[in-house]
N, C-alpha and C positions, 0 to 999 in steps of 0.2 A: 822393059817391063818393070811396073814398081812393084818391090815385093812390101809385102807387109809384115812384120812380126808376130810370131806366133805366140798369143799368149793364152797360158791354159790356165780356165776359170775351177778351183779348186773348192770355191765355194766362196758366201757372200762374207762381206767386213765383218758385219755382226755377226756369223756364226764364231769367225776366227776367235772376234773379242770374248763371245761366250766363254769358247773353249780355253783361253788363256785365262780368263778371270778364276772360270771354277779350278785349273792347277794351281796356281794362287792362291787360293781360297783353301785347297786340301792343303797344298804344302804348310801355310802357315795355322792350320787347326790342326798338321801331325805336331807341328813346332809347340805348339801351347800346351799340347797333351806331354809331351815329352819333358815337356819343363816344367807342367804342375804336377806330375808323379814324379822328377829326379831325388831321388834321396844320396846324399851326401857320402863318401865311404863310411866318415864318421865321423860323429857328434858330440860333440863333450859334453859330459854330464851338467846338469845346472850349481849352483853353488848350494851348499847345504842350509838349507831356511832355517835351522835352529842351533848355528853353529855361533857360540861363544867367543869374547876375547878372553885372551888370557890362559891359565895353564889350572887345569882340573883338579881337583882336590877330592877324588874318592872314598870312600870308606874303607879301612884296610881290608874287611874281607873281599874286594875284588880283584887284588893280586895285582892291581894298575903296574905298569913300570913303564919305561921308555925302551923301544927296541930299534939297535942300528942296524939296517937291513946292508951287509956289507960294503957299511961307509961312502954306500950311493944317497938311502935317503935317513930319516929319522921319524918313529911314531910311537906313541904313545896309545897302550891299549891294555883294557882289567883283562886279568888274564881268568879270572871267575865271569861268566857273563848271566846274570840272572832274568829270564823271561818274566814280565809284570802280568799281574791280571788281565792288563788292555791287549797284551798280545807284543806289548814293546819291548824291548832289547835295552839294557842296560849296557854300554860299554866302555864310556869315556874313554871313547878314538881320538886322539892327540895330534896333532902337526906343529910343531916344537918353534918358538918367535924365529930359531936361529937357520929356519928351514928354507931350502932354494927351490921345493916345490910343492905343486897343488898335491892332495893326497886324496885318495877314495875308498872306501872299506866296502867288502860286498861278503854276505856269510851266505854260505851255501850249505845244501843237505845232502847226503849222501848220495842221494840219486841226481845229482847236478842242479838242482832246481835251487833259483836265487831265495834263499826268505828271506836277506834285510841286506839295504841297501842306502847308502850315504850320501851326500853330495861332495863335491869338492870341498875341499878346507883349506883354507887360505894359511900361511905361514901363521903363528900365533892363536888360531884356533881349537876350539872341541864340540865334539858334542858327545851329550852324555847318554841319551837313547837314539834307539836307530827303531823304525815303525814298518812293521810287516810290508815288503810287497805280495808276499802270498799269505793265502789263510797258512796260520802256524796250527799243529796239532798239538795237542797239550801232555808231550813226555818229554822227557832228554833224549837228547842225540847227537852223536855226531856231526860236528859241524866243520868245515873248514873255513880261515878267514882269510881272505883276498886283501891285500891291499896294495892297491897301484900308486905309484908315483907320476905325476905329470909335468914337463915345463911349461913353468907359465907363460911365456912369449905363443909358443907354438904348442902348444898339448901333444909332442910330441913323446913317449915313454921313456919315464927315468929307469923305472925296474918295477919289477913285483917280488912279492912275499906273498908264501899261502903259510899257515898255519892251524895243524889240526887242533881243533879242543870240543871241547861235551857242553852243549847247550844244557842249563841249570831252571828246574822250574821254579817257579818265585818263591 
């Protein structure tokens, strides 16, 4: 007797293809969504758009000096900070020619909120205003200033410094 093999009809070619096309299809629409929302752990700041060569030359009422943050990095900052009428920050934040890293200034308010913030400054750099990221309110206060170190190969952190002082109105 010839036997015949048994085959079970599972269903036709086309439905299979359907069904493999649209896993396909979802797999690589979860893939694109995933990859046009990844956000990076972290992003380095951009360079500072109004940043100077050269070395600052402030007016002696802003206390300028250069400050060695324990012989990791080196900056230069008025230790009076005068608020202008536009809402801008005078500081002339320094990163000194003989410098081995990027620097970034960020002044904060007592309740943590950023009001002014820097970009990178290259070895030889300043800048002498820093421009509201938030509406500033118009009295003195309390301010602390952040200033980070960066390597510049890898933005990897040299060190930070916070320093307390009293935002001045113009």
């Amino acid at each position: 007797m010839r036997e015949q093999p048994t085959r079970i009809n599972s269903g036709s070619k086309r439905a299979r293809v359907w069904v493999i096309t649209a896993v396909i299809l979802i797999t690589a629409l979860a893939a694109a969504t995933f990859a046009a929302s990844y956000q990076p752990p972290y992003k380095p700041s951009p360079f500072e758009p109004d940043a100077v060569a050269g070395k600052p030359e402030p007016p002696e009422n802003f206390g300028y000096s250069e400050i060695d943050a324990a012989g990791r990095f080196t900056f230069g900052l008025a230790g009076v900070m005068y608020r202008q009428e536009d809402g801008s920050l005078r500081v002339y934040f320094s990163n000194p020619e003989e410098s081995e890293a990027y620097l970034m200034c960020e002044i904060i308010d007592p309740k943590g909120a950023t009001l002014y913030r820097s970009g990178l400054l290259r070895p030889g750099e300043y800048v002498v205003s820093l421009y509201p990221v938030t509406k500033p309110n118009h009295e003195a206060v309390n301010i602390e200033i952040k200033v980070y170190a960066l390597d510049p190969e890898h933005y990897y952190s040299i060190g930070m410094v916070t320093l307390d002082n009293i935002l001045q109105l113009y």
